[in-house]
Every structure is written in C-alpha cells, then in structure tokens.
C-alpha positions, -999 to 999 in steps of 0.1 A, spaced: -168 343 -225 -179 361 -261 -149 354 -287 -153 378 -313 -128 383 -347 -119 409 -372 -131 416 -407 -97 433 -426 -116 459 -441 -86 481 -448 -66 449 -461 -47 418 -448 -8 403 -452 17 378 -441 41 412 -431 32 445 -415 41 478 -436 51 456 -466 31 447 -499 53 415 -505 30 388 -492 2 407 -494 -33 403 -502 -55 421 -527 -88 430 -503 -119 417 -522 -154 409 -511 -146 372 -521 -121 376 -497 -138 391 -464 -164 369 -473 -142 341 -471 -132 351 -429 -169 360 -422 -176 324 -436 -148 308 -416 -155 332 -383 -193 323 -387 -187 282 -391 -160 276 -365 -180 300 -332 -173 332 -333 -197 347 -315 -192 380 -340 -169 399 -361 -159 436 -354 -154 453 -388 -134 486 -385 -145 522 -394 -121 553 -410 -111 567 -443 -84 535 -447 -111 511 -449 -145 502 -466 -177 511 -452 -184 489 -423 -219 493 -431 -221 484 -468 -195 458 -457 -214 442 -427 -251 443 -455 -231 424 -480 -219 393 -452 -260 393 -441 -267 364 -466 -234 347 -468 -233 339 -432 -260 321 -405 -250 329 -364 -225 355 -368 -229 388 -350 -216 423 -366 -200 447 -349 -204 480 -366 -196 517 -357 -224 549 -354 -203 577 -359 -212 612 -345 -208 642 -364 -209 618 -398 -239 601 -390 -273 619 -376 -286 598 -348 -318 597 -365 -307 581 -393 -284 562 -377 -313 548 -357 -330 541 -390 -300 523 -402 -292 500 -370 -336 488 -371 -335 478 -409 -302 460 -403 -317 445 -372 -347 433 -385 -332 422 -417 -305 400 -398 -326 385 -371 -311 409 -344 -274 400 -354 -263 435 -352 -240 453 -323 -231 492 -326 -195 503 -320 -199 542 -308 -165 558 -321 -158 593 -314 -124 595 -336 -95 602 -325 -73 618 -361 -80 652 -360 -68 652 -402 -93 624 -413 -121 645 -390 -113 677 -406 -117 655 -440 -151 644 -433 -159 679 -419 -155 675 -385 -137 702 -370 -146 702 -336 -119 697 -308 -114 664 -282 -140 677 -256 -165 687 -278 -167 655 -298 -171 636 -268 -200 661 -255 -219 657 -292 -210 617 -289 -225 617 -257 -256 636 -271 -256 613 -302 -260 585 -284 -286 592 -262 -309 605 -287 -303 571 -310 -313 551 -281 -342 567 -269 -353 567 -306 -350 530 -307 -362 525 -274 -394 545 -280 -397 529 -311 -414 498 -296 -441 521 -286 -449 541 -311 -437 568 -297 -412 603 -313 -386 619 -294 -378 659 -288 -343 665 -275 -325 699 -276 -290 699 -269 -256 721 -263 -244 702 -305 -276 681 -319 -314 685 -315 -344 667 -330 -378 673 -331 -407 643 -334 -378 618 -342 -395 585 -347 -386 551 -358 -421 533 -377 -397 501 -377 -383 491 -345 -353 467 -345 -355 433 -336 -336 435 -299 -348 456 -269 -348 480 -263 -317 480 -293 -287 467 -301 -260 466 -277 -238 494 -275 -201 491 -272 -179 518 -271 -140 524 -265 -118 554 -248 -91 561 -226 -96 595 -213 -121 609 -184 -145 620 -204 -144 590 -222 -148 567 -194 -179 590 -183 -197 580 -213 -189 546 -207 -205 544 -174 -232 568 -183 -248 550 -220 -233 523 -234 -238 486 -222 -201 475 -231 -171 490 -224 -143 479 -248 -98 486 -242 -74 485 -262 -49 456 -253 -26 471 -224 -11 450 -193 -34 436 -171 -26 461 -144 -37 491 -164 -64 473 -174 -77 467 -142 -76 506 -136 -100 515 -165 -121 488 -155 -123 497 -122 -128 535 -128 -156 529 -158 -169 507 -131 -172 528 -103 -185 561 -125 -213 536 -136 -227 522 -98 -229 559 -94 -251 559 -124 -268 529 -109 -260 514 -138 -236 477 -149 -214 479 -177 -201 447 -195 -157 450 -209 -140 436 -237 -104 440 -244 -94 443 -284 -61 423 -291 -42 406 -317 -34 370 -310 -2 350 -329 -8 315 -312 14 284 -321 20 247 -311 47 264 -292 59 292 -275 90 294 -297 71 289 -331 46 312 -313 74 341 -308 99 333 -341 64 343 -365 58 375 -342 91 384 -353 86 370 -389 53 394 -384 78 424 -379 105 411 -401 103 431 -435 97 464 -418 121 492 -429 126 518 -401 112 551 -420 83 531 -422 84 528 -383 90 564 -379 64 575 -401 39 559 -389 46 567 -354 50 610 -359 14 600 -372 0 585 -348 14 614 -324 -3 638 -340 -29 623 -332 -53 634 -303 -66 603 -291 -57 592 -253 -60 555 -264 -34 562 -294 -11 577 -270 -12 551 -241 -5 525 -271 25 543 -283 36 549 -252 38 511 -245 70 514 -271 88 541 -252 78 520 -219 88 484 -236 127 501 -240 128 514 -205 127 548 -214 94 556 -195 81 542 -165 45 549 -168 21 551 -199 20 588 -191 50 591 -217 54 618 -244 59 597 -272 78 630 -294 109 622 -271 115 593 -287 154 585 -288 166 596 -330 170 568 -356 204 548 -354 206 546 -311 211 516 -300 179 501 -275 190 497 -236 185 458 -245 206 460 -277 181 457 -304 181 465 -337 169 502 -333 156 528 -315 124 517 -323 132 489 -310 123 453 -332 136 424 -312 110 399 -287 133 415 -261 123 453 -265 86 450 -277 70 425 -245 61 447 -222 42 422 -204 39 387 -201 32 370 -239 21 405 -241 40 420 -275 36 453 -288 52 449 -322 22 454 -347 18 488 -334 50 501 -348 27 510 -375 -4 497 -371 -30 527 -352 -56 516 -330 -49 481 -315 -12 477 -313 -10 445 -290 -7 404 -294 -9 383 -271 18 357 -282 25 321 -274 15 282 -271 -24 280 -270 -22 270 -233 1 301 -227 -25 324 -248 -57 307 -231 -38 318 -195 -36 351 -209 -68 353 -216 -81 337 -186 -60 363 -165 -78 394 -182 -116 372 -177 -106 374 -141 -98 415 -142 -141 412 -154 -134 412 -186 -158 387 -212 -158 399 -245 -124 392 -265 -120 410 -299 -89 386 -320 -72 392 -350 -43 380 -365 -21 380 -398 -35 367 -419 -73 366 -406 -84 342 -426 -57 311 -415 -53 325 -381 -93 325 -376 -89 285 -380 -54 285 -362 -69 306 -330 -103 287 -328 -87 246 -335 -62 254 -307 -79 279 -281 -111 272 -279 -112 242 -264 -93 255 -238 -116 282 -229 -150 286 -213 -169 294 -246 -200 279 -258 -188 269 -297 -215 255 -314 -194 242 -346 -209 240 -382 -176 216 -382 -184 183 -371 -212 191 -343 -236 213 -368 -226 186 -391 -235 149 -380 -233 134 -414 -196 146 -417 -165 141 -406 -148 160 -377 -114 155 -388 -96 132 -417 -110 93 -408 -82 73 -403 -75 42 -421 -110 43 -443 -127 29 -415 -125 52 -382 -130 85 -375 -103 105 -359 -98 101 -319 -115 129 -298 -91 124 -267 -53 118 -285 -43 125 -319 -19 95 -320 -36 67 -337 -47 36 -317 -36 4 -336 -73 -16 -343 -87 -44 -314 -98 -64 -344 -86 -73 -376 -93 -47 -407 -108 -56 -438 -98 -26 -462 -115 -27 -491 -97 -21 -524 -121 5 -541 
C-alpha cells in the first residue's frame, strides 16, 4: 500500500469557501507539508494542475532540494504541453531528482479554463490528442535509452526525428497515472498508462471502474495498477472525527454552494458530474450517479432528512456511504470526498477499497500541513505500509516521543506511563 499526500497549490484553510481561518499560500508554506510529507513516509505528494493553482512544475523543481525520499506527482498536459518537450521536461526532472518523479496525464475537464489556454477542442477529441500525446512522450523516453528518434503522424499531433539526448533516470520512464470516468477515458487507461487513479466514490462504483479499466486492459494484454484520490478528516474518535467535518462545512454561505455547483455543471467532465451527482444521490433525490445535477431542488427547500438546505449541510445528508462524506465538494471541483472517522474506522475504510485492488491512496486534509502529522501518527500504524520515519527510526540519536520523567523514553506499546521498578535519582540541573 503507496500513501501519497497533497501539496495546496491553489491555497489551504481551517473552513471551505471562507477566507476567515485562512492561510496566505507561500513557498515557505508548501515547503513546510513537503517537509512534513517527506519526514513522516509519504511515499509522494500529488501537486494539482489548472489556472487556480501554481505551476506544478515550477512548484514540484522548487521542493527538489528541500526534501530527501519524497516522490512528485506532476501533471503532462495535452494540448498545453508538446509531448516532446514534455518528454524533455519529465528526463531533466528525473535525472535531477534521482528518479523521484511520477506524471499525472490530465485531459481537462472545464471547457472555460481550456478555451483560456487555447484549447478549444470538444470532450472526444481531447481524449483522442491525450491518447496520441501520451504515446508519443513514452516512446520518446523509452527510445531514449537507446539513442534512438521517433516519427509518429497522427489524426491531432505528429513529430518527426523526436529524440531525447538525456534519458531519465527510471525505465523505460516515469510511471504514468492518469484519471477519468467516461469510456473513452477508461480506454486510455487500459491502453497506456501504468496507474489508473478515481476519484473517491462508494466502494461499489468503485469496483465497476476497476473492473471495466481492468478488463479493457487483459485485452490489451496489459496490468494496470489503481489509486483512489480522497480527503481524510480522522480523529481520536468518531464523534470528534464527524463534529470537525461539520466544523469543515460550518462557515459556508449557500450562494457560495450554489455558485460553485452551476460551475462545476457546466462543466464537461464525467468525473465532475458523478461527484456532483453524489449530492443529489446523498438527499435521496437520485438513485444512481447517472443524475442530472441542473435539477437540483431551488434554494430554501427543505432536504428529505431535514437539513439545513437544499444543498443539504448536515452529517445526515452528505454520507452517502459508510464514513464516506461528500461535504467538501459543495464547492470544492475535482475530489469532493472524505473518508471520516476514528483512525481504526478510517484504516477499515481504507482496507475495504485495498481489497476492491486498489494500492495507491492520494490524502488530503484541512489544513495539510497538521492533518499530514494527524493522518500519518494515527493511521499508519494501522496499515500495511512500509514507513521508514526520519522521526525516531531515521533518527537513532533522537527521541521518538517526549522522554518521560528525564530518564525514560516514551513506551512503544501503551501511552500510560509505567510507574519505575527501581528507585529514580532525578537530578536537579
């Protein structure tokens, strides 16, 4: 199991769609969680890509020498990036990091912020030039060992003698990951990339993608690896676990709700719409994620459970599975899901999805720099990972916890505190 985390690259808070409690985004500052991701096990950090957040790629350069183990997640973009220089880019990052890097393939999926990077072409046709993209970037890397160039002509992109006089550090390149909800999304999937990454629905619809990206792949003749992206609010206990989820929620005005969801609705992105749709599902007005989220009830009706709104902000409405909560996506696009709860409630969770075949996990939580600690101190142990801690195991000259009493270090197997077998000295220095 591969724990990864989240660089806040488009700014972190205490409350969603609020400034009070908020935090000024800084490189001090997403230096400061790549530090803490990178010392307590992470395996990487997935830092996000659009026009709301800072280049992932001048971003993920800047963390190179301020961090030691951590992998970086970072997204190729088709129809922004060539795949030629793309390729360039992913071998001197590479190379320079001592093969720390992973690529993210996004396609896009909001047709305004494509039409403002001059992208104008429709859902079908970016995934035919994402699927071209990618296969001329990998076989530019992957020739790239050898010396050798690449001609490809295609239906949207065509090079001629590509060639890479650097090849990266892993072969043939980095791993590819790559999310999407729709059929021709899933035929990428099993066609190129070696991960195949969802957003955080129920397990049951999980298990659907899976199996369907698995089955177009074996006829491929091809494996591909999953991850699920989700949010995680974990506590002592489940009821400090679910009152923050609703502290998470609890300064959200509902215009702010309802703009941001005739956004994302506009929106053509099957992954945006199934997330959306998990709103309209968690107030029973839908039975399937197949809803069309522009029938949503109007502002003032009261929910079927009696929330708040038709929007919908009670623990009630928004769990529309097991410790599975749907809250930040009232306005946050892309992942809209935390898993909430105890950490043995949240490590079940996650144990449930590992079973589905998934074994890559892609956390965040508000704020990421106290909820990296939080998440890895309480769930980790509980979890089939292989943390190698700067904390206390990278570190044999220092402590692993406050030492007790001046004189003994902190017990691994109960934090109550033994009373001593022999009589104790304490010095008065």
């Amino acid at each position: 199991m591969q724990i990864f985390w989240f660089i806040p690259t488009h700014g972190d808070a205490r409350y969603l769609g609020t400034s009070e409690g908020a935090r000024q985004l800084s490189h001090d500052y997403v230096k400061q969680v790549a530090q803490a991701a990178d010392s307590l096990g992470y395996e990487g950090v997935l830092i996000p890509t659009g026009r709301s957040c800072e280049d992932p790629w001048v971003v993920a350069s800047s963390l190179l020498p301020v961090t030691q183990r951590l992998k970086f997640l970072v997204a190729v973009r088709p129809g922004l990036h060539q795949p030629s220089l793309a390729a360039r880019m992913a071998a001197s990052f590479d190379r320079l990091s001592g093969g720390r890097l992973l690529i993210n393939l996004v396609t896009g999926g909001d047709q305004a912020e494509l039409e403002g990077d001059g992208v104008f072409l429709d859902h079908a046709t970016r995934y035919e030039q994402s699927a071209e993209f990618i296969r001329i970037w990998r076989e530019i890397l992957a020739r790239s060992h050898e010396g050798r160039s690449l001609d490809f002509e295609g239906r949207h992109l065509q090079v001629k003698g590509a060639k890479l006089l650097f090849p990266p550090l892993q072969k043939p390149y980095p791993p590819v990951y790559f999310g999407g909800s729709s059929p021709a999304a899933h035929e990428l999937a099993a066609e190129q990339v070696d991960a195949y990454l969802t957003w955080g629905e129920p397990p049951a619809e999980v298990a659907k993608k899976i199996a369907d990206v698995r089955a177009k792949a074996e006829r491929h003749g091809r494996q591909v690896k999953f991850g699920i992206r989700l949010h995680v609010i974990v506590r002592e206990t489940d009821e400090e676990a679910w009152a923050d989820a609703e502290r998470l929620i609890s300064r959200l005005k509902d215009e702010t709700v309802i703009q941001a969801q005739a956004a994302f609705a506009r929106m053509d992105s099957e992954g945006q719409r199934r997330m959306a749709a998990l709103h309209a599902r968690a107030r029973n007005k839908a039975p399937t994620l197949g809803t069309d989220v522009s029938s949503l009830p109007p502002e003032g009706a009261q929910s079927p459970r009696g929330g708040p709104s038709a929007i919908g902000r009670s623990r009630a409405d928004l769990e529309i599975s097991p410790n599975l909560w749907a809250g930040v996506g009232l306005v946050r696009g892309g992942a809209g899901t935390a898993l909430v709860g105890s950490a043995q409630t949240v490590a079940e969770r996650i144990q449930e999805y590992a079973e589905l075949g998934i074994d890559t996990f892609v956390l965040s939580g508000y704020p990421h720099l106290e909820e990296a600690y939080r998440f890895a101190e309480l769930v980790f142990p509980l979890l089939p990972v292989n943390v190698q801690q700067k904390l206390g195991g990278g570190n044999p000259g220092g402590p692993f916890g406050e030492t007790v009493a001046n004189l003994y270090s902190p017990s691994a197997v109960t934090p109550s505190v033994a009373a001593p077998r022999d009589p104790v000295r304490v010095s008065q220095s």
